[in-house]
N, CA, C and O atoms as a MOPAC input file, in Angstrom:
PM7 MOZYME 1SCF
protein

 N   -135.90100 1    13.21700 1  -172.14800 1
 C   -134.86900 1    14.23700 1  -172.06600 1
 C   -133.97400 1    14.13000 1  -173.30000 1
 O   -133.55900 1    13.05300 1  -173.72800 1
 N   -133.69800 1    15.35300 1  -173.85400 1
 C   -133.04000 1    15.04200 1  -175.17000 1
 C   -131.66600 1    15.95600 1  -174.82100 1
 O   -131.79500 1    16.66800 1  -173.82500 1
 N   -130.30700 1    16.03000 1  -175.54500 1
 C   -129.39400 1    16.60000 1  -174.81700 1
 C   -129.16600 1    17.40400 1  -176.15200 1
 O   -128.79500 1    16.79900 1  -177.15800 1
 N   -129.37100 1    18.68300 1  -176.16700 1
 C   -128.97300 1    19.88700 1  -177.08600 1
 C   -126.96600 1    19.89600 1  -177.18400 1
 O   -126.08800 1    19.94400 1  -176.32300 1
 N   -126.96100 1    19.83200 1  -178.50200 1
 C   -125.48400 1    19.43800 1  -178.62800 1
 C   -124.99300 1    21.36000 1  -178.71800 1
 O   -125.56100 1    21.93300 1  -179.64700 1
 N   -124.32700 1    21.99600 1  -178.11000 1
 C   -124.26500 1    23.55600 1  -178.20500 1
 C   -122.89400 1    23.76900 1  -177.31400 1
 O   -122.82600 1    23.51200 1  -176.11200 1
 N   -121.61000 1    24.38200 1  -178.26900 1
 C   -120.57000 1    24.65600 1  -177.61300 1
 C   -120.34700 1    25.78100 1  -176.58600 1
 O   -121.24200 1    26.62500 1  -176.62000 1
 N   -119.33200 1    26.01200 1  -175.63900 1
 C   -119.95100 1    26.55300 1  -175.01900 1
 C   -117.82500 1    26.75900 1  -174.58400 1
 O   -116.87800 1    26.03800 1  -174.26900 1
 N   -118.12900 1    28.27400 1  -174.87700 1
 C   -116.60200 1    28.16000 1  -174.55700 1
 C   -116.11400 1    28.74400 1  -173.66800 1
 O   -114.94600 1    29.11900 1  -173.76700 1
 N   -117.01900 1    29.05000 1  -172.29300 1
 C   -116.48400 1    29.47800 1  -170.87300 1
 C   -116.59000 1    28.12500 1  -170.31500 1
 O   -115.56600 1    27.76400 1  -169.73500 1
 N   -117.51100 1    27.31800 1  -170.33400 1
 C   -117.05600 1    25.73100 1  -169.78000 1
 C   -115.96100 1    25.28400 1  -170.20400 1
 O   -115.06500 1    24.75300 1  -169.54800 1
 N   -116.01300 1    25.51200 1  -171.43900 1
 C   -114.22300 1    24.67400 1  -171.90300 1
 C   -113.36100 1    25.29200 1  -171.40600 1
 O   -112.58400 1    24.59500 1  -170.75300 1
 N   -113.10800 1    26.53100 1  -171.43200 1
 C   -112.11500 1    26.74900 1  -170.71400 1
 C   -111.86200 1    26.86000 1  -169.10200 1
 O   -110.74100 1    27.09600 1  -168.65000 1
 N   -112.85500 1    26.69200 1  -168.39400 1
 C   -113.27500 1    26.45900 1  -167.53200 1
 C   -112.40900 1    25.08000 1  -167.22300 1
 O   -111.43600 1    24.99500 1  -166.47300 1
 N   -112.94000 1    24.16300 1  -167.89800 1
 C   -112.87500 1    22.95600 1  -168.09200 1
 C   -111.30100 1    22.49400 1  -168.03100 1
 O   -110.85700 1    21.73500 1  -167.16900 1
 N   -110.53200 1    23.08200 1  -169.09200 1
 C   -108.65100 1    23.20800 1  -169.24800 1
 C   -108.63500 1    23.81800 1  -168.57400 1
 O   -107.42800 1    24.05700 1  -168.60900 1
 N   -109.05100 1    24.50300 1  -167.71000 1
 C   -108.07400 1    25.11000 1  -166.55000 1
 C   -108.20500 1    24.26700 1  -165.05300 1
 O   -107.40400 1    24.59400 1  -164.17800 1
 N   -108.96700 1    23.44300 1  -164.82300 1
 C   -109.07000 1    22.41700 1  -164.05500 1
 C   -108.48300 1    21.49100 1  -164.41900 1
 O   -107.90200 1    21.04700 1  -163.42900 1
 N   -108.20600 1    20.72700 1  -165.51800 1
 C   -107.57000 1    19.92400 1  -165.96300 1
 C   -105.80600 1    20.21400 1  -165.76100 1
 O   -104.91700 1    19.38500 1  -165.56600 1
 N   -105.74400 1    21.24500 1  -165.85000 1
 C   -104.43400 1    21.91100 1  -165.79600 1
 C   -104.17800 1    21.85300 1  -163.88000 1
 O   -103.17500 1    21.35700 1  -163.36700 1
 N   -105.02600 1    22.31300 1  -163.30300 1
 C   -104.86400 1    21.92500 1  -161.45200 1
 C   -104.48100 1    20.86500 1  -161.68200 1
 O   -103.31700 1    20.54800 1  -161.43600 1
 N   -105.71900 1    19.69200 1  -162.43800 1
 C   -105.18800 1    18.49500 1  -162.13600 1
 C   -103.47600 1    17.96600 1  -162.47500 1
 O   -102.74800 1    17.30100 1  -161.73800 1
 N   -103.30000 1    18.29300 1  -163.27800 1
 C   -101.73400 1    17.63400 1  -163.86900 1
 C   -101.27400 1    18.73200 1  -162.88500 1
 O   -100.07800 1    18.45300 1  -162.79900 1
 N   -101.38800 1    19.35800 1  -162.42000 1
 C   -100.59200 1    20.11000 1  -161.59100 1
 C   -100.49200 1    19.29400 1  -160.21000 1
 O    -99.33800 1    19.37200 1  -159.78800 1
 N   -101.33900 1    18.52300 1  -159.35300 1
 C   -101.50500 1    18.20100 1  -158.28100 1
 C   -101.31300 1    16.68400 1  -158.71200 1
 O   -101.26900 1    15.96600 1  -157.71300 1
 N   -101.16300 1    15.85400 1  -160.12800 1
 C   -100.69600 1    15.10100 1  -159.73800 1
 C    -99.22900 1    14.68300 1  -160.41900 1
 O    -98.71400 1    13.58100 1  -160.60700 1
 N    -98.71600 1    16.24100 1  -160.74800 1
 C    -97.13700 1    16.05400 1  -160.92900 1
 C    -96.27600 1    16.33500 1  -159.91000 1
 O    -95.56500 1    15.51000 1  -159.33700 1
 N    -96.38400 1    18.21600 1  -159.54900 1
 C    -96.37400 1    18.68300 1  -158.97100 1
 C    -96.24600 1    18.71100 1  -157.24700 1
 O    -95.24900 1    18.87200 1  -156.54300 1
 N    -97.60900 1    18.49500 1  -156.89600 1
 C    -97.93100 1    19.01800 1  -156.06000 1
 C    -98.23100 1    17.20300 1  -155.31700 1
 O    -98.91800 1    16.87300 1  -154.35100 1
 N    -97.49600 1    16.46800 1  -156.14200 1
 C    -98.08800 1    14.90700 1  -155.71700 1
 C    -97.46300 1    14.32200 1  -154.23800 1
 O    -97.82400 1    13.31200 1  -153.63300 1
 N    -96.57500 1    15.14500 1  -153.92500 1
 C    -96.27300 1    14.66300 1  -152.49500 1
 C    -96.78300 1    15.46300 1  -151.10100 1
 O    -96.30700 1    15.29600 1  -149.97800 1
 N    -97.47600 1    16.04100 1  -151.33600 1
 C    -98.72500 1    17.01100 1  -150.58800 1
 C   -100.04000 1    15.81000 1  -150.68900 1
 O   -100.74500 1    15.70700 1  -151.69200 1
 N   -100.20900 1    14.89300 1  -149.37200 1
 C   -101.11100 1    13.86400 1  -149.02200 1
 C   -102.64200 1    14.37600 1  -149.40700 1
 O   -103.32300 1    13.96200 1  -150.34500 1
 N   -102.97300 1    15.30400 1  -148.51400 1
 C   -104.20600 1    15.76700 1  -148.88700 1
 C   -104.52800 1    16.38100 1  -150.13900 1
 O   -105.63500 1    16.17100 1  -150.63500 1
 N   -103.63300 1    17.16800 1  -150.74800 1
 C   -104.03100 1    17.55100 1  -152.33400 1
 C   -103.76800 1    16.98400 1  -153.06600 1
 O   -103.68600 1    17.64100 1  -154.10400 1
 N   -103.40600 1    15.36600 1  -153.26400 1
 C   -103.28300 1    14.89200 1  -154.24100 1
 C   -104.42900 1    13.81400 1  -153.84300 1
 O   -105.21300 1    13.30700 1  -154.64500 1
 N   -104.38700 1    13.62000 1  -152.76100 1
 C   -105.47800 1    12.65800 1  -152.21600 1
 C   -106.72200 1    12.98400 1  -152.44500 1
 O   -107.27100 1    12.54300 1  -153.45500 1
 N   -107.36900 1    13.77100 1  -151.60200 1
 C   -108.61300 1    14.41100 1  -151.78900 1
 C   -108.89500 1    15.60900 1  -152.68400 1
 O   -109.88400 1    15.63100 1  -153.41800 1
 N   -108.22400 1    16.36800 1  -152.63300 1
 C   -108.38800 1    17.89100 1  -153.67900 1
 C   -108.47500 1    17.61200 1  -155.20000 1
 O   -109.10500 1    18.47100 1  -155.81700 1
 N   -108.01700 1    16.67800 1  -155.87100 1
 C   -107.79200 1    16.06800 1  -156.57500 1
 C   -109.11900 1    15.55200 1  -157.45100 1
 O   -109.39800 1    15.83600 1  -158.61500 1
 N   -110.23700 1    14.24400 1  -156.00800 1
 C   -111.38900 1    14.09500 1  -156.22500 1
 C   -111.96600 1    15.06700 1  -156.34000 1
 O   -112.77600 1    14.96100 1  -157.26000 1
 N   -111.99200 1    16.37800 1  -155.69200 1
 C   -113.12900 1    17.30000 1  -155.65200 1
 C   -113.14900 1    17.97400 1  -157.13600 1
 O   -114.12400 1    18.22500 1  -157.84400 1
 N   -111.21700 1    18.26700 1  -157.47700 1
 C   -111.78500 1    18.85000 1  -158.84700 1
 C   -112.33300 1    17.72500 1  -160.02500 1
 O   -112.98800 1    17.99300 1  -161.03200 1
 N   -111.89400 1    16.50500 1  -159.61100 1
 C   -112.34400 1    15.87200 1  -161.08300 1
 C   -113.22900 1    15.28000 1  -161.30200 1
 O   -113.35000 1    14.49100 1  -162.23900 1
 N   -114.68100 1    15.76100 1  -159.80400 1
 C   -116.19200 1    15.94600 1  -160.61300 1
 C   -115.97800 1    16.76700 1  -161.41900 1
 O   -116.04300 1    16.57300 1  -162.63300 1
 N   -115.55100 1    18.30700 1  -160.62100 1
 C   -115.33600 1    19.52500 1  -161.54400 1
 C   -115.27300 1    19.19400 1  -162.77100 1
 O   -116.22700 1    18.84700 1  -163.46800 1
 N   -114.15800 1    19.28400 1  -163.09200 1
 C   -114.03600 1    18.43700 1  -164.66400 1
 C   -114.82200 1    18.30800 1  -165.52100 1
 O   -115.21300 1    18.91100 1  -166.52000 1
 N   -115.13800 1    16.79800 1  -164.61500 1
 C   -116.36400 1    16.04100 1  -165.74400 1
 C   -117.23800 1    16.86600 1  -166.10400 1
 O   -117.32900 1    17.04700 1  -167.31800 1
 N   -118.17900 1    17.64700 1  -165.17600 1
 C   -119.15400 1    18.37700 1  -165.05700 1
 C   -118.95800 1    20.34900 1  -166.32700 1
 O   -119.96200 1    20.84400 1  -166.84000 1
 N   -117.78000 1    20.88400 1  -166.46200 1
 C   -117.67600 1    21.71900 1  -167.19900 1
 C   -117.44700 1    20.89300 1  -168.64000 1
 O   -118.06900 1    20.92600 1  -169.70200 1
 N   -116.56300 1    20.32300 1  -168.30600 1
 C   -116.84600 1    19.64200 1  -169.98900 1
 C   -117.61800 1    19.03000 1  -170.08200 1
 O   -117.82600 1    18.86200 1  -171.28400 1
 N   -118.26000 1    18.52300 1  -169.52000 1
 C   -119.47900 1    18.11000 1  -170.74700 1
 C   -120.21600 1    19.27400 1  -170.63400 1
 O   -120.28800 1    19.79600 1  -171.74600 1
 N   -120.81800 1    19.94100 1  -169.75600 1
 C   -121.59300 1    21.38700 1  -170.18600 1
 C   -120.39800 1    21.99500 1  -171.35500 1
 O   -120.64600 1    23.17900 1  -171.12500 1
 N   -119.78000 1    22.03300 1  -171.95600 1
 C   -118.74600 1    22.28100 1  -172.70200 1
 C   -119.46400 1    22.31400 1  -174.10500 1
 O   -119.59900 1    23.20300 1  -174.94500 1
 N   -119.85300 1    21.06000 1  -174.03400 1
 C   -120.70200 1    20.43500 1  -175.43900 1
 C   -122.17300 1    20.44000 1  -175.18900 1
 O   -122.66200 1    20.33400 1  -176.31400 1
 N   -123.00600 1    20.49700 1  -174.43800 1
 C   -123.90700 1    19.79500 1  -174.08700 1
 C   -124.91700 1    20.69000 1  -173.34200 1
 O   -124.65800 1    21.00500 1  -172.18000 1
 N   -125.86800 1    21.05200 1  -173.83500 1
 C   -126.72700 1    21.98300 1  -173.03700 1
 C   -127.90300 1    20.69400 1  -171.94100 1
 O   -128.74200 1    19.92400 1  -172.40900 1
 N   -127.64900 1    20.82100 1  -170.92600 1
 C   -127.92000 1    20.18000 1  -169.85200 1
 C   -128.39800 1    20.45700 1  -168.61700 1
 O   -127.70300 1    21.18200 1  -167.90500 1
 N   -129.86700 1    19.86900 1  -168.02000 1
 C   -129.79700 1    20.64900 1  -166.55800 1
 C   -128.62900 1    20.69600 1  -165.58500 1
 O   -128.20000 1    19.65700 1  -165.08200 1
 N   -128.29800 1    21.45800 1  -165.41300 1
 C   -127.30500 1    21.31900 1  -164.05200 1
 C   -127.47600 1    20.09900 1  -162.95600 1
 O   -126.66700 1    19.17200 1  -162.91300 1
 N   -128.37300 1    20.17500 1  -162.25900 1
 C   -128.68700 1    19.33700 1  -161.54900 1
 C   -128.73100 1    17.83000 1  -161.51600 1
 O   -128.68600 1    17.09400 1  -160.53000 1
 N   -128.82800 1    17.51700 1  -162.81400 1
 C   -129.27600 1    16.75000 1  -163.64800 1
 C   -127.69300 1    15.73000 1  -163.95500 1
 O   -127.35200 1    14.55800 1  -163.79600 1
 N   -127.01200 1    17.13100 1  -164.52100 1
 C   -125.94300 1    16.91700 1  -164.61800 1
 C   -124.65700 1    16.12300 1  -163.69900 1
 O   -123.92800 1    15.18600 1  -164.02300 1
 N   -124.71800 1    16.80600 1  -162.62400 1
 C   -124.17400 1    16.27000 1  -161.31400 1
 C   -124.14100 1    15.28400 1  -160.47200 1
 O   -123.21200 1    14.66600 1  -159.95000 1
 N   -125.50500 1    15.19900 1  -160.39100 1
 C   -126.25800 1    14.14800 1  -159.93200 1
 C   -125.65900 1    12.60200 1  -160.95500 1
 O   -125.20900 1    11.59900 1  -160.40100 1
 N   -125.76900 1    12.71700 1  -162.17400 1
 C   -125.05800 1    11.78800 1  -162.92300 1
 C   -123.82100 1    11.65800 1  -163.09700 1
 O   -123.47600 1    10.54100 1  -163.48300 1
 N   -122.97000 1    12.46600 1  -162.93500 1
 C   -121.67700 1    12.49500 1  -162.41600 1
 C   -121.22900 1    11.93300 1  -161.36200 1
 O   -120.19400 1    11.27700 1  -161.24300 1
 N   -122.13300 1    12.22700 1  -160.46500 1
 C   -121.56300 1    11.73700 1  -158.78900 1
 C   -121.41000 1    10.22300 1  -159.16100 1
 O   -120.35900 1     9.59900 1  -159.01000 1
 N   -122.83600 1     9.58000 1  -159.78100 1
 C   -123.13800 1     8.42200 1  -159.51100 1
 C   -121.84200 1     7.87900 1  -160.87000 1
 O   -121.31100 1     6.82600 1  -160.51700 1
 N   -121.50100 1     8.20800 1  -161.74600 1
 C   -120.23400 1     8.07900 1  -162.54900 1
 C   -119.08900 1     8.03800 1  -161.37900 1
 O   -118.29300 1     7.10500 1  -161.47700 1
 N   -118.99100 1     8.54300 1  -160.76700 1
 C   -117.64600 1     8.48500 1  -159.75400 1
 C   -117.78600 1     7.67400 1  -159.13200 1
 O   -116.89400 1     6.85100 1  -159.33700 1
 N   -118.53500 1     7.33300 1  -158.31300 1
 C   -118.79800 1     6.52800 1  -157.29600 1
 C   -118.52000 1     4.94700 1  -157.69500 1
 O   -117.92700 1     4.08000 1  -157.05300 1
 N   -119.43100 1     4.86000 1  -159.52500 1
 C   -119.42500 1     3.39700 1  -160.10700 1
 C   -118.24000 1     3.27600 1  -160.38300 1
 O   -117.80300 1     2.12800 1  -160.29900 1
 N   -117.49300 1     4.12700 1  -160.71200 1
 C   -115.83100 1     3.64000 1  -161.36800 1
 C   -115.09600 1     3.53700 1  -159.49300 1
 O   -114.32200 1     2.65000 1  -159.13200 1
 N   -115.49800 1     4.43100 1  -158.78600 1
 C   -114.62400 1     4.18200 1  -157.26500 1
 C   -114.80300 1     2.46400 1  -156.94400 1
 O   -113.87300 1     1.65700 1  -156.94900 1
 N   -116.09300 1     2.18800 1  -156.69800 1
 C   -116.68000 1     0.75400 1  -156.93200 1
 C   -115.96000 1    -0.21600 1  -157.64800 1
 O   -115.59300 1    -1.24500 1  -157.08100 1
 N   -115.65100 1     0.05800 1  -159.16300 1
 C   -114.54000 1    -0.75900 1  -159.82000 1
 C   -113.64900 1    -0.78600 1  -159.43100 1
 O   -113.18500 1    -1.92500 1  -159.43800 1
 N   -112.81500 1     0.18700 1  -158.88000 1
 C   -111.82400 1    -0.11400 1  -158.15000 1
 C   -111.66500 1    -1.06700 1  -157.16200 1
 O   -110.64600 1    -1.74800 1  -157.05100 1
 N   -112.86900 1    -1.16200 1  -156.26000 1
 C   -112.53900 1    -2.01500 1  -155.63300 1
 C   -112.61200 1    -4.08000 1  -155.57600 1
 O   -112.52900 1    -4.99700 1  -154.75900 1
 N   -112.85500 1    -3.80500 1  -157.30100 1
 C   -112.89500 1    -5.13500 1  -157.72500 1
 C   -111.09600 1    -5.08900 1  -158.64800 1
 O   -110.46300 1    -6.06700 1  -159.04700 1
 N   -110.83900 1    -4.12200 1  -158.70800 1
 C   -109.53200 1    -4.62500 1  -159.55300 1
 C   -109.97200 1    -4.35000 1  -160.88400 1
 O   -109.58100 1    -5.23000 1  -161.65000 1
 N   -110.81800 1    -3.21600 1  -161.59400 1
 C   -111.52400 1    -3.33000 1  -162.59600 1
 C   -110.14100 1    -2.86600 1  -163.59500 1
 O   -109.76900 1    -3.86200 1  -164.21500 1
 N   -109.45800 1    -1.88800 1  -163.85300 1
 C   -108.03200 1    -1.85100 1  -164.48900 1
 C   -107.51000 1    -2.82700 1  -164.95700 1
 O   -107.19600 1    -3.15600 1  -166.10100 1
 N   -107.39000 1    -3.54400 1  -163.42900 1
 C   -106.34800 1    -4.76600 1  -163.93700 1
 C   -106.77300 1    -5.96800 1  -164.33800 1
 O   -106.06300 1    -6.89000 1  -164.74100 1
 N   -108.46200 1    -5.94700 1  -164.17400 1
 C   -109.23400 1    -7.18500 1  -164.72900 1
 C   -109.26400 1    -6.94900 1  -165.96100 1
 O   -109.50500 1    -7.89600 1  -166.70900 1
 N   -108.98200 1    -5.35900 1  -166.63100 1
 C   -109.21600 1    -4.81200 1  -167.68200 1
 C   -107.89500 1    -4.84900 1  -169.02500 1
 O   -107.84100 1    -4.72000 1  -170.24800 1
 N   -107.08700 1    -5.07500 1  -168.02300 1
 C   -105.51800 1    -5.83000 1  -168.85700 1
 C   -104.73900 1    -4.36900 1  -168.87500 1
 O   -103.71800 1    -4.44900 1  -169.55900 1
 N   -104.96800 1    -2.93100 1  -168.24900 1
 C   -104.44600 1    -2.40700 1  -167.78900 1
 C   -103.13500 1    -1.96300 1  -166.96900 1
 O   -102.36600 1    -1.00700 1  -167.07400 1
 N   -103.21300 1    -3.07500 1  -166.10300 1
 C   -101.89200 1    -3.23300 1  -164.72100 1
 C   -100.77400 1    -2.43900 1  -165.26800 1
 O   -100.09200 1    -1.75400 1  -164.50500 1
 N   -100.50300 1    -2.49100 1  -166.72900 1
 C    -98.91500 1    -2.19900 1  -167.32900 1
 C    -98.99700 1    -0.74400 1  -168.05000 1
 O    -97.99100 1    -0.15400 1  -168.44300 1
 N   -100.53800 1    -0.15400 1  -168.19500 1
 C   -100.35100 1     1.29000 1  -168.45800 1
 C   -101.09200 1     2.27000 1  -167.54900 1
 O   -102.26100 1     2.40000 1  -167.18700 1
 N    -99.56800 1     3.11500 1  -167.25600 1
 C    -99.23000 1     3.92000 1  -166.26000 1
 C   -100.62100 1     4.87500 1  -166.44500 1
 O   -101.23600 1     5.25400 1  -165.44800 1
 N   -100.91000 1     5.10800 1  -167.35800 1
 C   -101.73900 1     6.47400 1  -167.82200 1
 C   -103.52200 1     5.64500 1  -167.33400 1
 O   -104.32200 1     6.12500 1  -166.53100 1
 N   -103.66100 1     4.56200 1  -167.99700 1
 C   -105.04500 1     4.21300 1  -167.68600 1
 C   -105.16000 1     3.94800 1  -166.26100 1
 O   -106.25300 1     4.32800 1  -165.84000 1
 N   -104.33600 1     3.37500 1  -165.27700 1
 C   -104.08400 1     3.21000 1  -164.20100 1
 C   -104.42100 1     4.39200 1  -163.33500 1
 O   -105.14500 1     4.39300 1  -162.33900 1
 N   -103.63200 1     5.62100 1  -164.00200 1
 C   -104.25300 1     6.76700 1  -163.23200 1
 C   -105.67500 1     7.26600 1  -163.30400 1
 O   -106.44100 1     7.57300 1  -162.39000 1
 N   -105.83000 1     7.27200 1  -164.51900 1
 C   -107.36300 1     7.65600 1  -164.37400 1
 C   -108.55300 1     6.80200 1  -164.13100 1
 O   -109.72100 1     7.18000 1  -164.21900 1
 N   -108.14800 1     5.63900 1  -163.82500 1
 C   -109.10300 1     4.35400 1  -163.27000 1
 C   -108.84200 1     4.23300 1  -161.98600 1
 O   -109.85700 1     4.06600 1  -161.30900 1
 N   -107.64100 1     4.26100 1  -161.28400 1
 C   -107.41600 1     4.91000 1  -159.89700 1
 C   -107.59800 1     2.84100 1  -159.80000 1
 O   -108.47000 1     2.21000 1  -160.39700 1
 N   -106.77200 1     2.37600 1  -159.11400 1
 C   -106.42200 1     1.51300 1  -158.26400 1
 C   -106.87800 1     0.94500 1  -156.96000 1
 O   -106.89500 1    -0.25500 1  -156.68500 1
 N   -107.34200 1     2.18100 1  -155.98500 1
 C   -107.63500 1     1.17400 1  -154.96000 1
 C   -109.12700 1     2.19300 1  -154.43400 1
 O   -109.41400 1     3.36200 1  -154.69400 1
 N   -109.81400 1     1.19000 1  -153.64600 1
 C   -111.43900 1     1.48100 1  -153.47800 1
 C   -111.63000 1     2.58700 1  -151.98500 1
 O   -111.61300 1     1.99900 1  -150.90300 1
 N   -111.77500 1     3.87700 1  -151.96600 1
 C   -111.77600 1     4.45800 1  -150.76100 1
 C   -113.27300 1     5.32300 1  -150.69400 1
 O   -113.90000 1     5.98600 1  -151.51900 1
 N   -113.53500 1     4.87000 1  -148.97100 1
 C   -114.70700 1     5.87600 1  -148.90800 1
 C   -114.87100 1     7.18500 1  -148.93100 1
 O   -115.92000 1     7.80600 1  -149.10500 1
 N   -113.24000 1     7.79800 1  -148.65600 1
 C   -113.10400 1     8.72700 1  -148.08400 1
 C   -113.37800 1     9.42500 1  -149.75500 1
 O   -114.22600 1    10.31000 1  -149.87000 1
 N   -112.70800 1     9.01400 1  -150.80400 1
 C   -112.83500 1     9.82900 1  -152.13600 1
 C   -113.88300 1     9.69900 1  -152.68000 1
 O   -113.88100 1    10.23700 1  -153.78700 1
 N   -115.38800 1     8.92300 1  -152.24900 1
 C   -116.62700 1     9.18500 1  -152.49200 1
 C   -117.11100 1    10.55700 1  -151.67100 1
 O   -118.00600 1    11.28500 1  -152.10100 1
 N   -116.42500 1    10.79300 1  -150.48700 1
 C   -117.00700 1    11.49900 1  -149.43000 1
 C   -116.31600 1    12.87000 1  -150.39000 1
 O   -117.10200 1    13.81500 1  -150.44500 1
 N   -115.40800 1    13.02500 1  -150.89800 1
 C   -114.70100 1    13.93400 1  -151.55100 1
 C   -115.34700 1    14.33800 1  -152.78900 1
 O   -115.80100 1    15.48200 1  -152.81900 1
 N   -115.49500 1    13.43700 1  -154.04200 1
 C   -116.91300 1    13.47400 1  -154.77500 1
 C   -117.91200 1    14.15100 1  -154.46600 1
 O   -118.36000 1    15.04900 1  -155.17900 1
 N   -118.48500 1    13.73200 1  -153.13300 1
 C   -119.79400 1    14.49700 1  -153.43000 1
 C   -119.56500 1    15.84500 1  -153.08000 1
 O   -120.07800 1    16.69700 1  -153.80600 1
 N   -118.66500 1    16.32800 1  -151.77800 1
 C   -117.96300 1    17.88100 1  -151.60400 1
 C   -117.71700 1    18.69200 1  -153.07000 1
 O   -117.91500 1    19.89000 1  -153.27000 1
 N   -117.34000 1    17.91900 1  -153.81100 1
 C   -117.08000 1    18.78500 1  -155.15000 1
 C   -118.26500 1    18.79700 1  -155.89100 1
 O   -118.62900 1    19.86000 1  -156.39300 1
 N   -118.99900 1    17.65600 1  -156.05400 1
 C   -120.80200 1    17.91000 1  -156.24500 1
 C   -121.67000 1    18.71100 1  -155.37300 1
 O   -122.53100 1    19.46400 1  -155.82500 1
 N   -121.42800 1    18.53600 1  -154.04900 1
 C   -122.24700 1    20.24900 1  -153.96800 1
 C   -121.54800 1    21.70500 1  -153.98600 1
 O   -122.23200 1    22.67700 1  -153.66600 1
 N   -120.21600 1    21.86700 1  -154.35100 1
 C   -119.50800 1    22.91700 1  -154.81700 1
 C   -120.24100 1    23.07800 1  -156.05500 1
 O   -120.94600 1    24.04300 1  -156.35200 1
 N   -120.04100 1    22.17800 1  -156.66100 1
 C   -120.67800 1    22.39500 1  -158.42500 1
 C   -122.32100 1    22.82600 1  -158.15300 1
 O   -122.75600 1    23.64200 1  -158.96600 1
 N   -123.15600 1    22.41800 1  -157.22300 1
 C   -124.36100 1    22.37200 1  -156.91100 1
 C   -124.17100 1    24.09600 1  -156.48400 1
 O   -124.12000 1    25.06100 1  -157.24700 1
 N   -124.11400 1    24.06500 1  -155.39300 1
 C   -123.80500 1    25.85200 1  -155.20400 1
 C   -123.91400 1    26.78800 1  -155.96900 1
 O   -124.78700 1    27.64900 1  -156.08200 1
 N   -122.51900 1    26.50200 1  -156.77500 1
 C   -122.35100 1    27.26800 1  -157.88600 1
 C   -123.06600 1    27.57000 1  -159.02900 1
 O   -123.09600 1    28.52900 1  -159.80000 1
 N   -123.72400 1    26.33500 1  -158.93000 1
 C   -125.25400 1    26.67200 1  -160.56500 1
 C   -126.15600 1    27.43300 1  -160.11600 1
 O   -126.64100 1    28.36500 1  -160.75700 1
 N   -126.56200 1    27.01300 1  -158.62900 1
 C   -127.29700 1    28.22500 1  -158.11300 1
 C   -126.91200 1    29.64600 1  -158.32500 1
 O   -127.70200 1    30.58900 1  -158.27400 1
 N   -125.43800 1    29.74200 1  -158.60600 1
 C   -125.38400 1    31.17400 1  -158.92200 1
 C   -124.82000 1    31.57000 1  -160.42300 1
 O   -124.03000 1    32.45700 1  -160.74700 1
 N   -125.41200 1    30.73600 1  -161.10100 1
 C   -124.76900 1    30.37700 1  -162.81500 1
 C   -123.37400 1    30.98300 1  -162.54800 1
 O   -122.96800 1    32.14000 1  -162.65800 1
 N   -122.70500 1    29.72500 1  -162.12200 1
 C   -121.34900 1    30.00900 1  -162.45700 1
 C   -120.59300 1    28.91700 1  -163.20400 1
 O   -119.41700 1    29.09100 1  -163.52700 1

């Protein structure tokens, strides 16, 4: 499998405008349990998944599927302390996006947003 490097500028923006939910839900909207909790995971397969189709001509499927298992391995680190084994503990910013503590429930959330993304290729969106 070789990965065709090809920009692609409805994913990107696609892409910043999810990114933009996100800082929204976790400035915002961060004292709302469930949308910062779970809604949160679902968009930031999203995410991953438009940007890199962003750059990257890629099966869909293909795509996701490697994503999930990207979420899941960093959820996993979490639950070793991987941040703070990582000398992290003291920045606020890596902390957030390495996420702190190990839950099943935000794997179970992961994959909801992986078959949203799954769905949706079915209908090239």
């Amino acid at each position: 499998m070789t990965l065709q490097l090809k920009f692609d500028y409805k994913n990107f923006l696609i892409a910043i405008f999810i990114f933009l939910v996100e800082v929204l839900i976790a400035t915002k909207l961060k004292d709302i349990f469930f949308v910062r909790a779970y809604l949160g995971d679902v968009f930031v397969v999203m995410l991953m998944y438009y940007f890199i189709k962003a750059f990257f001509e890629i099966n869909p499927t293909k795509l996701i599927i490697g994503v999930f298992i990207f979420s899941c391995l960093i959820e996993f680190a979490q639950y070793f302390h991987f941040g703070e084994l990582m000398g992290f503990k003291d920045n606020r910013v890596m902390m957030i996006i390495l996420g702190n503590s190990f839950s099943w429930g935000d794997i179970l959330f992961y994959f909801v947003g992986c078959l949203i993304l799954f769905l949706l290729s079915k209908i090239n969106i």
